[in-house]
Structures are given as C-alpha cells and as structure tokens.
N, C-alpha and C positions, 0 to 999 in steps of 0.2 A: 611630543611623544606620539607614539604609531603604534597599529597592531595588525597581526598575519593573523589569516586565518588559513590554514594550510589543510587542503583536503586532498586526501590520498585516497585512492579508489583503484580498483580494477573491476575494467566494463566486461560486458558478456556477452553484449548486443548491441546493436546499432538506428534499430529501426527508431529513428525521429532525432536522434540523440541531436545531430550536428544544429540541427533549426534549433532547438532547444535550447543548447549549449549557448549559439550566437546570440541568440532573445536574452539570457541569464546576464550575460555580459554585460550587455545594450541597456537592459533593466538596471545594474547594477551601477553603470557610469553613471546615471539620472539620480540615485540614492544619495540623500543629505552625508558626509563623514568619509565618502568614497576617495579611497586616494591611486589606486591604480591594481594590474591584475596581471599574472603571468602563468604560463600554463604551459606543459608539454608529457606530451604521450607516448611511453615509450612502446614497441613493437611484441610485447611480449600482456600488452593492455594495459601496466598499471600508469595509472597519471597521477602528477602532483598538480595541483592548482594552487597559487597564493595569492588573495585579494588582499590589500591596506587598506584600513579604514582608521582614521583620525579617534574613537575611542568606542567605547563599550556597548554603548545607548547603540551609536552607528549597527554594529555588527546583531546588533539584537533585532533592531527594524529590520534588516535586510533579513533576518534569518526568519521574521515572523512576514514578512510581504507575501499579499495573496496567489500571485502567479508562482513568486519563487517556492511558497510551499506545494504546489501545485508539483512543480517539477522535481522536490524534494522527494515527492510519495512516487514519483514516474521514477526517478533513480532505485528507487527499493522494489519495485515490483518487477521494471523492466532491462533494465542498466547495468547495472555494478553486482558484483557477487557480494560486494565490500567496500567498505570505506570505513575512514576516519576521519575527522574534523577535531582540528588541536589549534587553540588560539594563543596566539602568545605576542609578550610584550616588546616592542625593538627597545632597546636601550640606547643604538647607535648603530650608524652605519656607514662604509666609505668602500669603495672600487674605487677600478680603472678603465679606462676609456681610449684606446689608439689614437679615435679619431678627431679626438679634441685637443 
C-alpha cells in the first residue's frame, strides 16, 4: 500500500521558485518511503504536484525536513496565492502503456 500527497497551488511569482522546486525534488528522492513524483503546470499558474511515499511516518518526515520547511514558509510569503495539500490512500492501481 502507497500514499499521494497531492498539492495543488497557484504561483504568483517566480523569483527563486525553479532552483527551489529542483532542490525539493532532489531532496525528496534521498527521503527514507519516497517512491516517485509527478508534476505539471498549467498556463493559467495552477499546478498539481503528486509525490508516493510508501506510508504515513514517510510523509511526516518529509513534511517536517529542515530545508523542506524552509521552502514551505518561502511558498507562503513569496509563491503561491494558495494551495492545498490532501493526502490520500491508493488502494490500487493499473494504466496503459503504447510503448510496451
């Protein structure tokens, strides 16, 4: 069993964001529970991002890590008008694939 942690935002500025964003990433593959991460930003600002982490403990350390909260208080003062963070449980999962 797996968990999302799905953060929904819309940004408002730019300045530092991208170095930032790639360091959180970078940081976040090196995290014990870490199981992978997808993101995309639509033109209009809002983004969804969704990390897996293997279970609860996982998503706590990451959410309490000292750079990541560093860049947590950088998204509320300089970043995002908004966001939300909604964790939730997979129960399952299956796609398709062309190219396989």
């Amino acid at each position: 069993m797996a968990y999302a942690v799905i953060f929904t935002s819309h940004k408002r500025a730019d300045d530092g964001y991208g170095e930032t964003s790639d360091r959180m990433l970078e940081l976040a593959q090196q995290q014990p529970g870490f199981i992978a991460f997808e993101s995309a930003r639509g033109a209009d600002g809002l983004g969804i991002t969704v990390s897996y982490w293997q279970d609860l403990e996982s998503i706590r350390a990451w959410k309490a890590n000292a750079e990541h909260r560093v860049a947590q208080a950088r998204g509320k003062s300089d970043w995002y008008s908004d966001y939300k963070v909604r964790v939730a449980k997979i129960e399952y999962e299956y796609g398709f694939d062309v190219t396989r």
